[in-house]
C-alpha positions in Angstrom: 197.2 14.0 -352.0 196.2 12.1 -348.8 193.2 9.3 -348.6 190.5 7.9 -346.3 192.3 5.1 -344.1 188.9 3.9 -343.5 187.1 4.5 -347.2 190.0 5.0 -349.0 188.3 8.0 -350.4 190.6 11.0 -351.9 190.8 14.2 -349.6 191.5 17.6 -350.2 194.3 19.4 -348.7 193.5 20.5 -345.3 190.6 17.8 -344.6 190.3 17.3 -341.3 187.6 14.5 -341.7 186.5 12.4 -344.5 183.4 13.8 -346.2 181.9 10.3 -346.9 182.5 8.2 -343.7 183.5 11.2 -340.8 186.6 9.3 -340.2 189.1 11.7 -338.7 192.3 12.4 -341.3 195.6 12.3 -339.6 198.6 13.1 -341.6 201.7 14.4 -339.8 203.3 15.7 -343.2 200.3 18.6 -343.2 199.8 21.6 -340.7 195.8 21.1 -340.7 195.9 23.8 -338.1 196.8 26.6 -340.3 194.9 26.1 -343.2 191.3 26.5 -344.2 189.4 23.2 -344.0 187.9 22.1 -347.5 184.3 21.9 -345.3 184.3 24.9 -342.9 181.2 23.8 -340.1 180.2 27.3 -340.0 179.5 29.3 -343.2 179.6 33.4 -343.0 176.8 34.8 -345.0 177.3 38.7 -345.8 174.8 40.6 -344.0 174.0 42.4 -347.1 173.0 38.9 -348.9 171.0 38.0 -345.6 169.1 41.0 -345.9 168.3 40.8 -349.8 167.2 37.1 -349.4 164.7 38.2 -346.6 163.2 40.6 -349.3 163.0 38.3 -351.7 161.4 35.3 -349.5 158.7 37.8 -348.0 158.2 39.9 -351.6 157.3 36.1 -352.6 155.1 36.1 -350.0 153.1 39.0 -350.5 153.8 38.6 -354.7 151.9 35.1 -354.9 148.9 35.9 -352.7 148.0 38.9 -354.7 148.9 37.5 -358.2 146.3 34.3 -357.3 143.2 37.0 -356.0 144.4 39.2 -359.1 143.6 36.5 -361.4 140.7 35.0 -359.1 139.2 39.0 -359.9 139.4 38.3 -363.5 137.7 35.3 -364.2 135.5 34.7 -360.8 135.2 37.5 -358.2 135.0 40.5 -360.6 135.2 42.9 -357.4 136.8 46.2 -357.1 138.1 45.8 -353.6 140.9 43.8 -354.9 142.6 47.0 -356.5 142.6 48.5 -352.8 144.3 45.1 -351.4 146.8 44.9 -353.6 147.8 48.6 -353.4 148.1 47.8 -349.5 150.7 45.3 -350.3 152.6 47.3 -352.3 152.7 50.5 -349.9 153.1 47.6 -346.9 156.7 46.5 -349.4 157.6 50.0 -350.2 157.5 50.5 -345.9 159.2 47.8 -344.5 161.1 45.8 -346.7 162.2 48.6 -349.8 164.9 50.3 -346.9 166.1 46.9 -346.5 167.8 47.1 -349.8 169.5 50.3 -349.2 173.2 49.8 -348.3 173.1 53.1 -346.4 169.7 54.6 -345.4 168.5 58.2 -345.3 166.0 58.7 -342.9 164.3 62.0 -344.6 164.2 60.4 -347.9 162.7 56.9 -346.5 160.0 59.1 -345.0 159.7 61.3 -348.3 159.1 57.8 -350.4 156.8 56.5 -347.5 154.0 59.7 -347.6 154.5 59.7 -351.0 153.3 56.1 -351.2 150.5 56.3 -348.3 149.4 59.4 -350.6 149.5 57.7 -354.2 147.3 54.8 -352.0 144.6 57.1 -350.8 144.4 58.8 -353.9 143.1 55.8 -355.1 140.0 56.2 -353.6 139.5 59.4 -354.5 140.1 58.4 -357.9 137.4 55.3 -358.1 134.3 57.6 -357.6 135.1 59.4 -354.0 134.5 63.1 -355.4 133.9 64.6 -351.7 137.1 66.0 -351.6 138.1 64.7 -348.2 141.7 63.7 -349.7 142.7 67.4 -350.4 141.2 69.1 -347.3 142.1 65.9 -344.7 144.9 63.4 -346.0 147.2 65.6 -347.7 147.4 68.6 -344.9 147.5 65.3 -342.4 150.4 63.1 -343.5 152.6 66.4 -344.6 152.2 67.8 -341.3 153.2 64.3 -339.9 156.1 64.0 -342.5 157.6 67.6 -341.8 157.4 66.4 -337.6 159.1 63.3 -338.2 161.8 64.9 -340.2 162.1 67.7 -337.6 162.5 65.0 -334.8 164.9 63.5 -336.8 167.0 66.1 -337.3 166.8 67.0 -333.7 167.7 63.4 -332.6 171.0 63.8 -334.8 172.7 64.6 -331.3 172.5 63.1 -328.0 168.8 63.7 -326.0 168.0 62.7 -322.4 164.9 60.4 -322.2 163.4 63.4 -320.7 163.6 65.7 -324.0 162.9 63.0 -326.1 159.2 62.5 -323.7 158.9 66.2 -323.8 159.1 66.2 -327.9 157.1 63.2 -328.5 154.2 65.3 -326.1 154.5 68.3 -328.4 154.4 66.4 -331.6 151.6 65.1 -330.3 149.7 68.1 -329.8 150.4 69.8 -332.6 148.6 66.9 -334.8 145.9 66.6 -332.9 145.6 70.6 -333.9 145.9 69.7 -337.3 143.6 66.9 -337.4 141.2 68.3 -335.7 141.5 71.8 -337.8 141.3 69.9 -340.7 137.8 67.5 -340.0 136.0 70.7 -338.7 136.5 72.3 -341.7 135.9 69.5 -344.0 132.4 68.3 -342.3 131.6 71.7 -340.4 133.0 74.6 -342.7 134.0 76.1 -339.5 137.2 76.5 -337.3 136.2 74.9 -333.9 139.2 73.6 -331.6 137.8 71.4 -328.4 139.3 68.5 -328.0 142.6 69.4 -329.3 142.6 71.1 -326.3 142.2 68.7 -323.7 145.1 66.7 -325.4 147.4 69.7 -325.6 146.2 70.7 -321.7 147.0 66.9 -321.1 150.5 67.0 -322.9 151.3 70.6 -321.4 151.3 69.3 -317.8 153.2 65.7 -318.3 155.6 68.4 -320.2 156.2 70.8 -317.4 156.7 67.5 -314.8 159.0 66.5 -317.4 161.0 69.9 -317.8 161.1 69.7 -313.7 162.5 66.5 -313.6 165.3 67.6 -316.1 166.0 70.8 -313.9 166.0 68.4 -310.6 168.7 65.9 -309.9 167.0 64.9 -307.0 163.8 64.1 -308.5 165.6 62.6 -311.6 167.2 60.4 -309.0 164.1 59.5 -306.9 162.1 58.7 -310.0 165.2 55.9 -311.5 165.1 54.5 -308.0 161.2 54.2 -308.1 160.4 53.7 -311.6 164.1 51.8 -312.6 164.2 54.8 -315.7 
């Protein structure tokens, strides 16, 4: 066992500076080099505990917010918007920070537990006095029709796409929910089938597509446009 020159303080094995005064620790009898310092400078923190103490710092700071309007509601406000906050937050944690907890994602199932929670939320309203019966002719034809694209795009994104595909999918994804939207709130307020401006959007996306589907075709113009537009 070796001691501070300086302090006269006892060291660990491997020390390569006193821990009380900084004073350097020279002993020839010890290979310092090749063992593991009793203080490492840097400390390696597991990714997997990084991400799990990021959770828990921001689920403290949505938790604490709500829990103090929650009990303002009881005693003070005594207002039913507070139910609707709060079941923001809690679809806002299931989004964002429950996948942060999963050692290995799955994007079809993240989505699956997303709709499901933007569903349960909305339901809410439906359930406090909303009897108009917008959530089963809009919302729930809405977000499944966005859930099955995004799990489609998904699975087609499983191999490699050129920017140009990828443009040309987002521009049919597009159109197709603009159709489905737009389906859905005629019927709901008109009781009729009228398609307008689903139209003009799917006119718009048709012909950005086709310049697209050119550009893929053309090496030329694929090269002209990178020079131009640095793509």
């Amino acid at each position: 066992m070796s001691y501070c020159v300086n302090c006269g303080v006892e060291l660990e094995k491997g020390c390569g500076e006193c821990p009380l005064c900084d004073t350097q620790v020279i002993n020839p009898r010890e290979n310092a080099t090749n063992e593991k310092t009793a203080y490492p400078e840097n400390v390696d923190i597991p990714k997997s505990l990084s991400k799990k103490y990021l959770v828990f710092v921001l689920t403290l700071i949505l938790l604490i917010p709500n829990l103090v309007l929650l009990i303002l509601n009881i005693f003070i406000l005594e207002s039913s918007i507070v139910k609707y906050v709060i079941g923001g937050c809690v679809v806002a944690w299931i989004w964002f920070l429950f996948p942060l907890l999963w050692k290995k994602q799955i994007p079809a199932v993240s989505l699956g537990i997303d709709a499901i929670a933007l569903l349960v939320y909305l339901y809410m309203f439906k359930f406090y006095g909303d009897e108009s019966g917008w959530f089963s002719s809009i919302v729930m034809p809405v977000v499944i029709a966005l859930w099955a694209i995004c799990n489609l795009f998904i699975f087609w994104l499983k191999k490699p796409r050129t920017k140009g595909l990828v443009a040309i999918a987002l521009l049919g994804a597009v159109s197709v929910m603009s159709f489905v939207i737009e389906i859905c709130m005629n019927m709901f307020y008109n009781g009729k089938l009228e398609i307008t401006v689903s139209l003009i959007i799917a006119a718009c996306s048709a012909s950005l597509m086709i310049f697209f589907a050119v550009m893929e075709k053309s090496r030329r113009l694929k090269a002209w446009m990178r020079r131009k537009f640095f793509m």
